[in-house]
C-alpha positions in Angstrom: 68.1 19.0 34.8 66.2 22.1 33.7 63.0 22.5 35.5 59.7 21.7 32.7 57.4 25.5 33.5 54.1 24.6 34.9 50.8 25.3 32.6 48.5 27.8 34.2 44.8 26.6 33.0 41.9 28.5 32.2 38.9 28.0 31.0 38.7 27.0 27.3 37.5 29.8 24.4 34.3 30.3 24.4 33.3 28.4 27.9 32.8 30.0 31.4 32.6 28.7 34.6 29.1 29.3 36.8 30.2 30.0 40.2 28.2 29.5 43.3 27.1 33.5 42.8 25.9 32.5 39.8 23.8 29.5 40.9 20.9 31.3 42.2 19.7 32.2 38.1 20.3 28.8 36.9 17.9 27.2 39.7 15.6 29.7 39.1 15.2 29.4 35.5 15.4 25.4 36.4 12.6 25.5 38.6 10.4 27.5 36.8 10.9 25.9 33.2 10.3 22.3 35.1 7.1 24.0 36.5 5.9 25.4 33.1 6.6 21.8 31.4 4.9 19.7 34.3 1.4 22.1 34.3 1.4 21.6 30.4 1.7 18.0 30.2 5.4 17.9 28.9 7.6 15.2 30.0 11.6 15.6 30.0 13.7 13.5 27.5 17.2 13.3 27.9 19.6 12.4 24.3 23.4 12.4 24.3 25.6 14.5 24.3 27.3 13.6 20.6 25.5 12.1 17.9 26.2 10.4 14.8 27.5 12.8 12.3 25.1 12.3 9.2 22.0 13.5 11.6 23.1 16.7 11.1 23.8 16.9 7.9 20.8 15.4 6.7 18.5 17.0 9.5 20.1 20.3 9.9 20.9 20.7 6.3 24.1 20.6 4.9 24.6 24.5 3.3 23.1 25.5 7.4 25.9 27.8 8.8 25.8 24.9 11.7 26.9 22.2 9.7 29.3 24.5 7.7 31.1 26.0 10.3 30.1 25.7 13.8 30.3 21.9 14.8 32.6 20.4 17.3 33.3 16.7 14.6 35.6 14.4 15.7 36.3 10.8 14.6 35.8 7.5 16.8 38.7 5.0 17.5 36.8 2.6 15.0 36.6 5.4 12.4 33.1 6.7 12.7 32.4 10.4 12.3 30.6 11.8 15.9 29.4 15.4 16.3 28.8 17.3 20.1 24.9 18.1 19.3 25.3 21.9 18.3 21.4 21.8 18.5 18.5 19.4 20.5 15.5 19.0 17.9 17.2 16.6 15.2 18.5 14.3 18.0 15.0 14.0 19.7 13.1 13.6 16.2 16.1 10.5 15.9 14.8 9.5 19.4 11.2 9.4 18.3 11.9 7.3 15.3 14.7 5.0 16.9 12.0 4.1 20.1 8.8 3.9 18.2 7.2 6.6 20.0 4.7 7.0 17.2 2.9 4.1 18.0 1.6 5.8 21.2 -1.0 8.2 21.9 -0.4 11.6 19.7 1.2 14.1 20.2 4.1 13.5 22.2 5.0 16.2 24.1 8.6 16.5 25.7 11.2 19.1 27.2 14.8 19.5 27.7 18.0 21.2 29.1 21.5 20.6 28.5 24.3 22.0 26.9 24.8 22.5 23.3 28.2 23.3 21.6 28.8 25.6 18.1 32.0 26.9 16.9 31.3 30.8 17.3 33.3 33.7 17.3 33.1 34.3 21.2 31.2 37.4 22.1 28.3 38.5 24.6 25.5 36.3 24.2 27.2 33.3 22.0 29.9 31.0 23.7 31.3 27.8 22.3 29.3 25.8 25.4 26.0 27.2 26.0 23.0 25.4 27.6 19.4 25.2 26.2 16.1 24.5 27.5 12.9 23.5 25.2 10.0 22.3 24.6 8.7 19.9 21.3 5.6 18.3 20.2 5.6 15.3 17.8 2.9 14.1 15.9 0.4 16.7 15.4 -0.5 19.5 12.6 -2.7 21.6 14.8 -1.2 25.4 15.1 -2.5 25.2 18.7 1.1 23.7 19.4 2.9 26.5 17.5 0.5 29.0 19.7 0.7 26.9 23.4 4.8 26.6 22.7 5.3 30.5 22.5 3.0 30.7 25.2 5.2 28.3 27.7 8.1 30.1 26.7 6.4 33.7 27.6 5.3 32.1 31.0 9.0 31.3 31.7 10.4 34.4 30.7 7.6 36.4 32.6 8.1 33.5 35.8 11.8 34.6 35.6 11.0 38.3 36.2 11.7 39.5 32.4 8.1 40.8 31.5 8.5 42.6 28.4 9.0 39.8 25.6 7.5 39.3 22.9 7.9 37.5 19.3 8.8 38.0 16.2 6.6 35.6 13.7 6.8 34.8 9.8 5.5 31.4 8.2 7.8 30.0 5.2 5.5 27.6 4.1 5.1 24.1 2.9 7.3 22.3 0.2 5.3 24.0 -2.7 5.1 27.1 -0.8 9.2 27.4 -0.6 10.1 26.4 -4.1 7.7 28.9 -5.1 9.5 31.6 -2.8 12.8 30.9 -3.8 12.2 31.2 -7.1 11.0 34.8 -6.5 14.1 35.4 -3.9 16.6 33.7 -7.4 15.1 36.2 -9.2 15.4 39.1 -6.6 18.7 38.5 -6.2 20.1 37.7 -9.2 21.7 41.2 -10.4 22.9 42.0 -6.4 24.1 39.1 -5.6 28.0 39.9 -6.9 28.2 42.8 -4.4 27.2 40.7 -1.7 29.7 38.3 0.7 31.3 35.3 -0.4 29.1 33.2 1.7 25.8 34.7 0.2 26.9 33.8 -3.3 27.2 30.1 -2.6 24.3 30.3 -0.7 22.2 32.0 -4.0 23.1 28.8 -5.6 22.4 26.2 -2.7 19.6 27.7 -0.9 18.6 31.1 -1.4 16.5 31.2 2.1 19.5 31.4 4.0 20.3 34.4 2.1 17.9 36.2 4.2 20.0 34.8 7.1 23.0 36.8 6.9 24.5 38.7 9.1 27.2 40.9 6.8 26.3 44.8 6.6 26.8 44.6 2.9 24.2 42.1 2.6 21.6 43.0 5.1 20.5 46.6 2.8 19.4 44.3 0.2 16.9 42.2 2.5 14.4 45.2 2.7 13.2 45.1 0.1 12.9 41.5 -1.0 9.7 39.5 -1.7 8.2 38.1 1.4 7.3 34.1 2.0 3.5 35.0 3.1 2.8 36.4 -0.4 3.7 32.9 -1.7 2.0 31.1 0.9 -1.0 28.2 -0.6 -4.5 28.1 1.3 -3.4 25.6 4.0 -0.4 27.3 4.8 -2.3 30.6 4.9 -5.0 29.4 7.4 -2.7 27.5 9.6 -0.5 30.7 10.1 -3.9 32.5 10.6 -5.3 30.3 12.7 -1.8 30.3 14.8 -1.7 34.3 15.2 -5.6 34.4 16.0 -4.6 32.3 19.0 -1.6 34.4 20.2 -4.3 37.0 20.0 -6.6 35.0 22.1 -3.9 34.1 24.4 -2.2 37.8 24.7 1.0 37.1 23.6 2.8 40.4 22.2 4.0 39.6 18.6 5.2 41.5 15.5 5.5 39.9 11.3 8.4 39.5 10.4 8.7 38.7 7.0 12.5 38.0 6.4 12.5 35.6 9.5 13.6 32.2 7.9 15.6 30.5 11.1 18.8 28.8 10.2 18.3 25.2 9.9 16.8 23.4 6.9 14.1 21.2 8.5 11.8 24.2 9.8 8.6 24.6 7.8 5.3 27.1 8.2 5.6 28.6 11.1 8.8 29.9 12.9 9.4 32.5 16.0 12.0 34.0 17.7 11.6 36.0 21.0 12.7 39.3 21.7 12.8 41.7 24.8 11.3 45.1 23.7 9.9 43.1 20.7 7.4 46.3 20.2 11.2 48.3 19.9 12.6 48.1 16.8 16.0 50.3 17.8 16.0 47.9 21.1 15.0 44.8 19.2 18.2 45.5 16.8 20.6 45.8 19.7 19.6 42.3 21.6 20.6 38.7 20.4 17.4 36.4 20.2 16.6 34.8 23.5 15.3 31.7 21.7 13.4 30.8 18.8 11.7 27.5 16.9 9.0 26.3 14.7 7.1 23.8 13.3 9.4 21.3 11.5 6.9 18.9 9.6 9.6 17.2 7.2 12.3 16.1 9.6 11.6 13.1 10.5 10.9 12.2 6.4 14.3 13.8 6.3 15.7 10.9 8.7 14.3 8.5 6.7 11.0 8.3 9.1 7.6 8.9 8.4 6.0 12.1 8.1 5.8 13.2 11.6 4.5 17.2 11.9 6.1 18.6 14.4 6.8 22.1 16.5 9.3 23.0 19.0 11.2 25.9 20.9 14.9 26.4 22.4 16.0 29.1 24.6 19.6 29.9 25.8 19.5 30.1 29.4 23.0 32.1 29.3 20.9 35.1 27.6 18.1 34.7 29.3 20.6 35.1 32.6 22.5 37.8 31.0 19.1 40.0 30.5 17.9 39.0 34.1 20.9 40.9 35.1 20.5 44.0 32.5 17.1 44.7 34.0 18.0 43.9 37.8 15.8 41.1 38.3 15.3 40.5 42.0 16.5 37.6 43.3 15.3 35.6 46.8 18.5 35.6 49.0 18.9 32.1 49.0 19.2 29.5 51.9 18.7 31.0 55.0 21.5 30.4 57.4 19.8 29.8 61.1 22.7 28.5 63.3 26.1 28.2 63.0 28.2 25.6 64.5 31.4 25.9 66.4 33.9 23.9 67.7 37.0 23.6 70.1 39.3 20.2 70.2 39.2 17.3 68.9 36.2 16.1 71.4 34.2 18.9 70.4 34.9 18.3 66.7 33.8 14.9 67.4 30.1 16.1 68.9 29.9 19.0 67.0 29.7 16.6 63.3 27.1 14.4 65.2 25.2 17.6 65.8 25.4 18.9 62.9 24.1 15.9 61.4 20.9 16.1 64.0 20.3 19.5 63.3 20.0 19.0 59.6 17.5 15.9 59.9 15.5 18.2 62.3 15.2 21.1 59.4 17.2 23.5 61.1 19.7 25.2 58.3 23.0 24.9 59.7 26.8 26.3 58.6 29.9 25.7 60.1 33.7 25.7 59.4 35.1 22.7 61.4 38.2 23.0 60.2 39.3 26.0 61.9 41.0 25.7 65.6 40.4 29.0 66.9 36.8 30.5 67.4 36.9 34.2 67.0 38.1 32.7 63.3 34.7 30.7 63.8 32.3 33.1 65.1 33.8 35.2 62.0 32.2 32.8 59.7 28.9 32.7 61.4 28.6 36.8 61.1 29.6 36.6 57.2 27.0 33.9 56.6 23.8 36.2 58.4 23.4 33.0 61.7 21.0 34.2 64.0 22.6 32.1 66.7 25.5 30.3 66.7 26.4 26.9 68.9 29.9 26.2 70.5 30.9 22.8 71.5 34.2 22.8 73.5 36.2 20.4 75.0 34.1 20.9 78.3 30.5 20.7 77.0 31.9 17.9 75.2 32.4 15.8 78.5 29.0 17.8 80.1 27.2 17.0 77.9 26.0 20.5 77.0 26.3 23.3 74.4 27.0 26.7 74.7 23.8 28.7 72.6 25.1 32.3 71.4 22.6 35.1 70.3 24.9 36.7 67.3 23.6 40.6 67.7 23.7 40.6 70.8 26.3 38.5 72.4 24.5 36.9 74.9 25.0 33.1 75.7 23.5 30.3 77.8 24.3 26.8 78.3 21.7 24.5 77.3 21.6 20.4 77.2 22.5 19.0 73.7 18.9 16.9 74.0 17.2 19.6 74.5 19.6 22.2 71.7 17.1 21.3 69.3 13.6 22.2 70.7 14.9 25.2 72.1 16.1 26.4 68.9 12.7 25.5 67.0 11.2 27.9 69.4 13.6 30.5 68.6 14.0 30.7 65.2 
């Protein structure tokens, strides 16, 4: 019988594993996006993973390169149609509706992380698993959220050691404002649109914004010179993005107009962001990938069949956000400090070195060790490779003494000291 080769696994396209190496970004970004979201009055919301199907569609728009292209769909045992959320907004505007949060105080102000999963083309900056932190408030109009939003998300990138980002900013408008837009954008584009991609002229016909949207060469030359939402914008829409950039002013936060800045999903409205290192760069803007981006999304939850909830939020990919931290050679604590190391020899000492260990830990005292290794040169290896100040060895002997032997690691010197009293002697040491 012929012998059936054995698979070697890797990761799947588009995913990465985060090694221990890695760790130290993700719980600093963790800890300081929790921090931001607690002094603000945000609290954390957690939504699955998958979703029905049709909350995408009608949330994230149907004609969204998302919807077209990017999400992970797959089909139930009883036949319904489930999507891995490729996004977090629609699901937490389904949550809102689902648990009545609308009947308490307004707004509601929540934040996330988790991953998120779109069928990309795998490159730096997009994988097929990425993972997403945000912020969103439901259930007010005032364009202090849009400004206190882009705010938070400027504390965490400036709390994570990246200090020059800004934002780039545009407001599309209300319902009127749009249709009145794309009419001037149908007309724009009518006599270029046939030397444009194949995708931009099903999207002239479906929704011109996202013409604005692509990414082809070919089609990016005739964005400069196309009409711009602001000019179409109605009184409200005007003073609400006024009032929004006054308060960036106020609040210091570096921005720059964009004026072709649409965002890719259907549901945003008036004002929408994206964030930028070197945002004051335009050859450095061109060559980074957005670290995050939102807006105010006033219609989705009339979109889900809800009522009119006005709403604003953020997301930010953490992956990015890491991958700049390392560009710029963000400093990074050194971690844990290792303060003893413990050793062993025989089964005895094995024994007395766990409980120990255990007793050491309760008493705060950071301890390593590599118990299951016989010899202890291979030991006392470990302790050097970790950075322990001292290190502990429990043989067989001090086992039955009822001692352990205390070892100063630079300079070799050792004493034998009572395992009741290991513990206060080393609180005075280190």
């Amino acid at each position: 019988m012929s012998k059936i080769a054995k698979k070697s696994f890797q990761t799947p396209r588009g995913t990465v594993d985060i090694l221990p190496d890695d760790q130290k970004y993700w719980d600093k970004i963790h800890k300081v996006v929790r921090e931001v979201a607690t002094d603000y009055g945000y609290e954390k919301i957690e939504t699955p993973v998958f979703e029905n199907t049709d909350l995408y569609l009608q949330g994230v728009g149907a004609s969204t390169d998302i919807v077209e292209k990017q999400m992970y769909t797959f089909k139930t045992a009883g036949g319904d149609s489930m999507t891995l959320r490729p996004e977090y907004t629609a699901g937490i505007a389904r949550s809102y509706i689902e648990h009545g949060m609308f009947n308490v105080p307004q707004p509601v102000k929540l934040w996330y992380m988790g991953p998120v999963f779109r069928y990309e083309k795998p490159q730096e900056g997009r994988q097929r698993q990425f993972t997403q932190f945000g912020f969103e408030v439901l259930g007010d109009q005032d364009p202090v959220y849009d400004a206190q939003i882009i705010k938070m998300c400027i504390n965490i990138f400036r709390g994570v050691g990246l200090k020059d980002v800004g934002v780039e900013i545009n407001s599309i408008g209300c319902k009127a404002c749009r249709l009145a837009y794309k009419k001037e954008l149908v007309a724009y584009y009518r006599n270029r649109v046939q030397k444009m991609c194949k995708d931009c002229k099903r999207r002239y016909k479906e929704n011109p914004l996202r013409l604005l949207d692509c990414k082809e060469e070919e089609c990016i030359e005739y964005k400069a010179n196309a009409p711009h939402s602001i000019d179409n914008l109605c009184d409200d829409c005007k003073n609400h993005f006024k009032e929004a950039l006054d308060l960036l002013d106020e609040l210091e936060v570096p921005y720059i107009l964009n004026h072709f800045l649409v965002r890719g999903l259907d549901y945003y409205s008036k004002t929408v962001f994206e964030f930028f290192p070197h945002v004051d760069s335009a050859d450095m803007r061109k060559s980074q990938s957005a670290l995050g981006g939102g807006g105010r999304y006033d219609y989705l939850a009339d979109m889900l069949g809800s009522r009119n909830t006005p709403s604003v939020g953020a997301g930010c990919g953490m992956e990015r956000i890491i991958s700049l931290m390392k560009k710029e050679n963000v400093r990074m604590s050194a971690g844990r400090t290792v303060h003893v190391f413990l050793a062993r020899l025989g089964n005895l000492g094995k024994k007395k070195a766990m409980k120990l260990f255990e007793e050491l830990k309760d008493a705060g005292i950071n301890t390593e060790e590599s118990f299951g290794k016989d010899s202890i040169k291979s030991q006392l290896k470990v302790a050097d490779k970790v950075g322990a100040k001292y290190s502990l060895i429990l043989g067989q002997k001090e086992a039955l003494d009822g001692n352990v032997i205390l070892r100063e690691m630079n300079s070799g010197s050792q004493e034998t000291v009572p395992i009741e009293k290991i513990i206060k002697t080393l609180k005075n040491r280190i």
